[in-house]
N, C-alpha and C positions, 0 to 999 in steps of 0.2 A: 504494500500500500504506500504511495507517494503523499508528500504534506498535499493539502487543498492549494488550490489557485485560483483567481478569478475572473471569469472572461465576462465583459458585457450582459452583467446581472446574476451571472450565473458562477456556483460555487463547484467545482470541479474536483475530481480526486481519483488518479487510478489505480485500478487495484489488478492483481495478477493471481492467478488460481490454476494446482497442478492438479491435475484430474486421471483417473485411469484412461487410456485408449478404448478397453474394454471394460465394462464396471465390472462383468462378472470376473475378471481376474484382475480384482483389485491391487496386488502384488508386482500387479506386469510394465507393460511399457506406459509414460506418461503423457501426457499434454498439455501445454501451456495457455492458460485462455487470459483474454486480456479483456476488462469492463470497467465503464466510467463512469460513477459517480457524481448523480446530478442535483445539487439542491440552488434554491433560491439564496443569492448572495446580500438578498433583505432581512434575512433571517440570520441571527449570531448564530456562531456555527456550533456550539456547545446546546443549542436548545436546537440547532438543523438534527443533532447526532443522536436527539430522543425520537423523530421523527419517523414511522415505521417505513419499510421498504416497499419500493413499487420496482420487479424485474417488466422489462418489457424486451420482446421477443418479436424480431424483425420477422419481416415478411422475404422470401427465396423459396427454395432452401437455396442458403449461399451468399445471402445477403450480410452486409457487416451490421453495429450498431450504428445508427442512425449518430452524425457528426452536426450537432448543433451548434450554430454561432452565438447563440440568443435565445432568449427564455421566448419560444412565442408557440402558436398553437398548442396541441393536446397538452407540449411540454409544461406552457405555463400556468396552466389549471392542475396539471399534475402535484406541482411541487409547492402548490397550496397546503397539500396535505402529504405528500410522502417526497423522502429520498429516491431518487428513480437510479437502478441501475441499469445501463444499458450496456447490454453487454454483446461481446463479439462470439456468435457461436461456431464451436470448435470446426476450425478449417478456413476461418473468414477474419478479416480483418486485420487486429494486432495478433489473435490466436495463431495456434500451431498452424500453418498456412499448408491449405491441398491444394497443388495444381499441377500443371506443366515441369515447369522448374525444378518441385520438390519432390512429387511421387516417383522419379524413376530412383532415389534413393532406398527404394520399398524394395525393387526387386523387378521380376517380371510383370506383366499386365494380368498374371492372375493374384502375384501378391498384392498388389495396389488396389485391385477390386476389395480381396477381401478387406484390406485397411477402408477401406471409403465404406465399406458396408458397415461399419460404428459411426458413420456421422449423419444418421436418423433421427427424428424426432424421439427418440426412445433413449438416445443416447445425449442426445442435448438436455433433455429433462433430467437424467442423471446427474449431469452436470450442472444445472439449476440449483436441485435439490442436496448435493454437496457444497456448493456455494451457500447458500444458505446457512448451512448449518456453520460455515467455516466464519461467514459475518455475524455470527449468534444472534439472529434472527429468527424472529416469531411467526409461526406461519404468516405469507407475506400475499401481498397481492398482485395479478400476474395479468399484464396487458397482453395482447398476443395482436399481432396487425397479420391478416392473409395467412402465408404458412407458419407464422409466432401465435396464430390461432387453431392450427391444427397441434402443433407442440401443448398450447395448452391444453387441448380434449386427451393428450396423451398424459399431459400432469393429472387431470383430474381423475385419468384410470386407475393408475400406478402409485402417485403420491399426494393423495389428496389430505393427506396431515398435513402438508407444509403449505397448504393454502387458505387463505382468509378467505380469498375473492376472485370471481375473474373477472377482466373484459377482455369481450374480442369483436375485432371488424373486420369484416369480410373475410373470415377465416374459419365458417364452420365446414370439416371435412364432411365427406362421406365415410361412415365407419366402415364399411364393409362393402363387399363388391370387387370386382375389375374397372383397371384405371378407364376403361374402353368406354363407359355409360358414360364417365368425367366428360372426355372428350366431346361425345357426341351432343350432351347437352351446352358443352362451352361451345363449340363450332355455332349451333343453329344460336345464340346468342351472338354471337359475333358477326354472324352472317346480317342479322337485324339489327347491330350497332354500322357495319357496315354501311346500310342503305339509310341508315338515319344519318349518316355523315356526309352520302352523297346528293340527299334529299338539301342538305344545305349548302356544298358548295357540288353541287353537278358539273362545274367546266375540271373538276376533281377524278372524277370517274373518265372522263375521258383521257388527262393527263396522265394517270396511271396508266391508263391500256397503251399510251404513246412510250413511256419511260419501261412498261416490260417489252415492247416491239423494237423497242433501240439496245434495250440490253444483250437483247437476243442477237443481234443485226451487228450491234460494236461493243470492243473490247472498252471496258470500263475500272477506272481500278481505286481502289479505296488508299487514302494518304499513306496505309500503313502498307502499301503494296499491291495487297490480293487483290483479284480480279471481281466486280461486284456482278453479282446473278440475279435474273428475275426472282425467283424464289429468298434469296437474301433480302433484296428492296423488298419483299412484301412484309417483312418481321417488321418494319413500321408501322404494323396495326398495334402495337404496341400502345401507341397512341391513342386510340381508341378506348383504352381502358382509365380515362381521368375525364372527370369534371372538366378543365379548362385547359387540360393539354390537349384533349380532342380538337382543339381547334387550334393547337398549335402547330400540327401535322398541316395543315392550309399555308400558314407560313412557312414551313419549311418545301412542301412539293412547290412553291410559286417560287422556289430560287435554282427550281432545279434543271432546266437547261440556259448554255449560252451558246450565242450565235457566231461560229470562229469562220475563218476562211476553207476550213475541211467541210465545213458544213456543221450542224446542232450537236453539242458535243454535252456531258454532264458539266457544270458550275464546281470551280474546288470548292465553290461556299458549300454547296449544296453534298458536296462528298465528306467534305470536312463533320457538317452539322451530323451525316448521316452515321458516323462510326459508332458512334455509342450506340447505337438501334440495332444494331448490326453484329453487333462482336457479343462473345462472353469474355471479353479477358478478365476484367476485374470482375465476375462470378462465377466461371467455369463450373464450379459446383452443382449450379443451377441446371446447366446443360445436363451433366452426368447422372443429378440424382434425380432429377425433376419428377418424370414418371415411377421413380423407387419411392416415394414420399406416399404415393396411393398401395403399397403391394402389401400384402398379407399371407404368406402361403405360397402366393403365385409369380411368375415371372411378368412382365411389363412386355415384352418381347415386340417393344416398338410402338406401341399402343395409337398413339396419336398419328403416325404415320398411317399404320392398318386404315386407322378411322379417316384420314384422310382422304384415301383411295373410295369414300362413300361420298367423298363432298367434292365433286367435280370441278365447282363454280370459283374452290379457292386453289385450282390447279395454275399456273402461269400460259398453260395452254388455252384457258378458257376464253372464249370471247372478249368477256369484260370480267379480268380475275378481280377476285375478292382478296383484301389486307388477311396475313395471319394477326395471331396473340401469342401467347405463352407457350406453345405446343412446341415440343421438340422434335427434331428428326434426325435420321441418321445422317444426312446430308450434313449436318454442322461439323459431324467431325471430318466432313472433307474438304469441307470450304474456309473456315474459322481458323487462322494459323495458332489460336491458344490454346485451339481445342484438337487438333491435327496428334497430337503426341497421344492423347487419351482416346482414339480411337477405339484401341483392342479393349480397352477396360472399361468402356462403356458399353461393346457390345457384350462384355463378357456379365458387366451389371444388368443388364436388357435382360440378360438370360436367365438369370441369378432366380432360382425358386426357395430357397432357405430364408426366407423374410420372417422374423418372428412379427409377431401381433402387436399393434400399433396401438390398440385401444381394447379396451373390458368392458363390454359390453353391462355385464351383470352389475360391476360398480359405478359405470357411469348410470341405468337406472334406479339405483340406489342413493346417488349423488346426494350429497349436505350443504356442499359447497356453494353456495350463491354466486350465481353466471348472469352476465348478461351480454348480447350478440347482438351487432348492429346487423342487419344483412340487408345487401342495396338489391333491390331488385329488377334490376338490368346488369347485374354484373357480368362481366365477359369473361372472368378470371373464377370464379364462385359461383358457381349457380346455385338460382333461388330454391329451386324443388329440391335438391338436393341438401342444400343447409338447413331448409326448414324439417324435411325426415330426420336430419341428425338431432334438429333441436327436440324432438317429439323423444329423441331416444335419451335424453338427460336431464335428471331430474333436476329439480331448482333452478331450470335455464330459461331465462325472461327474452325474449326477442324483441326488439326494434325494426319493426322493415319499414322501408323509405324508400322509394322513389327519385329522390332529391340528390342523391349524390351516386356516384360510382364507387371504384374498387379504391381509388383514392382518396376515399372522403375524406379524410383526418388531413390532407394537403390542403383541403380548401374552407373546412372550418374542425380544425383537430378538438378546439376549446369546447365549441357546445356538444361535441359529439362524446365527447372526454366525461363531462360534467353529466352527461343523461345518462351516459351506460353505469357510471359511479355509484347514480341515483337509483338506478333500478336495483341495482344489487342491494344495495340500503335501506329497500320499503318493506317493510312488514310483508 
């Protein structure tokens, strides 16, 4: 643990936590995980240090802890009332880092599988819940945003002593199933956020169908080298899944040709803006584990790809193709230079049927734990029918459904969304 500092309102302090790789052999090899320390720098810090704790559990898998400059949104209504740790879960951020670079120190591409098969939701909760204990913390209360909300329904199985309370948004899983229904219901949602984006900028749909007929036609290439493919430009549906980025995607395809003397060529603005839509490097993880986060029993064995081969309409062959989302394919590990190295060990995770069970059924209907779930009911990334089956299947769990915000709601008002689900948890 480092002395506190103070950034722009905010009281700061990191702490460092060595965790098993595998908890069932507690004995065996470690990990180093890294979490920050959030309280309000209004508050003296000997009466912040009575203050109970609030872990919050980023949305990936793969994601790091959320790097704030400033006490604002969810965060500022948080540290009303609790210390917030936000931490990096293991393989992301300051933690033991998984990627490119560090897994070929594992071994082969089946040692590396099985090391990355401990960085589940089963396995982050472990390391939660030994955290916890290491801050000598009172059962504590546990935000969970997207897949920091599927982690939670995994606390509530497994270790529901060490929690006071939940929230979570946009993060109720499907307990059980194949990832294959996930898909199918995220696609025909997307499909429908689609036409709702070009219902409002239509000279939109046309420029997409021009931008995959040039990709197709001319060689294109991203700052970082590689060569950009119709099926890569479509991961910009990405965009899609926010409140007020949706329409940031408008700004950015209106920079995307310029007029050279070879004739229409792609904008660097426009290649530049597009890398981060494009790549995993700073969360590979996310590539790797994405479809392992739904499996129980069973392998993945491509899932969203299969399901793809059912939705014609988001093929780059299509007429007028449709934007993806979230969905992964095999194709990333051919195209993506971060991800080009993890190829064999992603196919080897796709295959992988040894998944223990993510969630306990019998304990979560038995739940004591007061829940409360926002779920936005157009989500692209969540779907509605699916979150709300889960929430029928846990007891004590209060729902919020909305209309008003997407998958990002907590970006575009974190405070009141923060302070309702708090409230729910706290009524009679």
């Amino acid at each position: 643990m480092s002395d506190s500092y103070t950034v722009r309102g905010m009281r700061l302090r990191d702490h460092w936590f060595s965790v098993p790789l595998n908890h069932a052999e507690p004995a065996g090899e470690k990990l180093r995980l890294y979490a920050r320390e959030i309280s309000s720098a209004a508050v003296g810090e000997s009466e912040a240090a009575q203050l109970p704790w609030l872990l919050y559990l980023q949305g990936g898998p793969g994601g790091r802890g959320n790097r704030p400059t400033s006490l604002s949104g969810w965060l500022k209504e948080a540290v009303k009332s609790f210390r917030v740790l936000m931490l990096d879960q293991r393989g992301t951020g300051l933690s033991t880092p998984a990627n490119r670079q560090t897994l070929p120190s594992r071994g082969d591409a089946a040692a590396q599988a099985d090391y990355l098969s401990h960085f589940r939701a089963d396995a982050i909760v472990a390391d939660a819940e030994r955290i916890r204990l290491e801050l000598g913390s009172a059962p504590w209360t546990v935000y969970g945003q997207s897949f920091g909300g599927f982690c939670a329904l995994t606390y509530l199985s497994f270790a529901p002593h060490g929690l006071r309370e939940v929230l979570i948004t946009g993060g109720l899983a499907p307990l059980s199933g194949e990832p294959e229904r996930v898909y199918r219901a995220t696609f025909a949602a997307l499909e429908a956020r689609n036409h709702e984006y070009f219902s409002w900028y239509p000279q939109d749909a046309d420029l997409l169908q021009r931008l995959v007929r040039h990709l197709e036609a001319v060689p294109e290439h991203l700052p970082s080298g590689e060569r950009l493919t119709p099926e890569r430009l479509q991961m910009i549906g990405s965009y899609l899944g926010g409140n007020m980025r949706i329409h940031a995607l408008h700004y950015l395809l209106e920079d995307a040709f310029v007029c050279t003397p070879a004739g229409d060529r792609l904008s660097d603005g426009f290649l530049a803006q597009l890398t981060d839509s494009v790549s995993r490097a700073t969360n590979p993880l996310y590539a790797v584990l994405h479809e392992a986060i739904y499996c129980q029993g069973r392998a993945s064995d491509w899932a969203a790809w299969r399901v793809l081969g059912e939705q014609k309409q988001f093929l780059p062959t299509a007429e007028q193709p449709l934007l993806t989302g979230e969905m992964v394919y095999p194709w990333y590990f051919e195209q993506d230079p971060s991800l080009i190295p993890l190829r064999e060990v992603a196919e080897l995770l796709a295959r992988r049927t040894e998944w223990p069970a993510l969630y306990d059924l019998e304990q979560l209907a038995r739940n004591t734990v007061p829940v409360a779930a926002a779920v936005y009911r157009d989500d692209i990334y969540v779907d509605r029918e699916l979150s709300l089956e889960t929430a029928a299947a846990v007891a004590k769990l209060k729902v919020w459904e909305t209309a008003e915000f997407h998958h990002d709601g907590i970006a575009q008002d974190g405070e009141g969304i923060f302070a309702r689900l708090l409230a729910l948890t706290r009524e009679p």
